[in-house]
C-alpha positions in Angstrom: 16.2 -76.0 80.3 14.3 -75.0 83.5 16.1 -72.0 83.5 15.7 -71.1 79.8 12.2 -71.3 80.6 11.9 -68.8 83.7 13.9 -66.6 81.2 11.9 -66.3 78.7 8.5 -66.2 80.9 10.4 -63.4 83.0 11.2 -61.4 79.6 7.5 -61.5 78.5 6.2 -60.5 81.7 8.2 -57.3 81.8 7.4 -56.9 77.3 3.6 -57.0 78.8 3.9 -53.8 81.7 5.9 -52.5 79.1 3.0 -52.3 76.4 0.0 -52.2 79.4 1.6 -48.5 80.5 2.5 -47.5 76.9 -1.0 -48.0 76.2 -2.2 -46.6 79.8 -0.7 -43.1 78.8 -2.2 -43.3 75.2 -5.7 -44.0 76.9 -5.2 -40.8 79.7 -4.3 -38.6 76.7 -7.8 -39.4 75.2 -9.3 -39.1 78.3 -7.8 -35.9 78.7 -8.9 -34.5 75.3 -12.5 -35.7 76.0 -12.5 -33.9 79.3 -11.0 -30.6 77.9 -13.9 -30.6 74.9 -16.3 -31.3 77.9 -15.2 -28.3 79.4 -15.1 -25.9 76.7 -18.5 -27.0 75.3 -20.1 -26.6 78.6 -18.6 -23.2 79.3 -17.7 -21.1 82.1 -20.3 -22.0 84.2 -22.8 -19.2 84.6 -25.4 -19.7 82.2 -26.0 -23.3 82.6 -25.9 -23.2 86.3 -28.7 -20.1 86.4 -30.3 -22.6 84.1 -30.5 -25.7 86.2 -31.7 -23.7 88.9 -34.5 -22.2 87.0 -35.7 -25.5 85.9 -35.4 -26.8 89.7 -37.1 -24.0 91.2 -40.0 -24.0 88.7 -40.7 -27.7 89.3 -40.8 -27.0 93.3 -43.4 -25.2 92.7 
């Protein structure tokens, strides 16, 4: 019976990793997409940059 036991506690631990990194990879594919939006709203970099550094160098004074 013992054994029967450890059995079936052994087979649900491994059905657990098995759905915890199925849903792992389905979470880092959304993060993904979020991070590529991120980067195509913010562009390539120039403008915003020359922007920040107007808005720091006119509160310096």
């Amino acid at each position: 019976m013992l054994f029967w036991l450890l059995l079936l506690l052994l087979i649900l631990v491994i059905f657990g990793f098995g759905f915890t990194i199925q849903l792992l990879w389905y979470v880092a594919a959304v993060l993904l997409v979020v991070w590529i939006v991120g980067f195509v709203r913010r562009g390539r970099g120039n403008g915003s940059r020359s922007g920040r550094g107007r808005r720091f160098s006119r509160s310096r004074g």
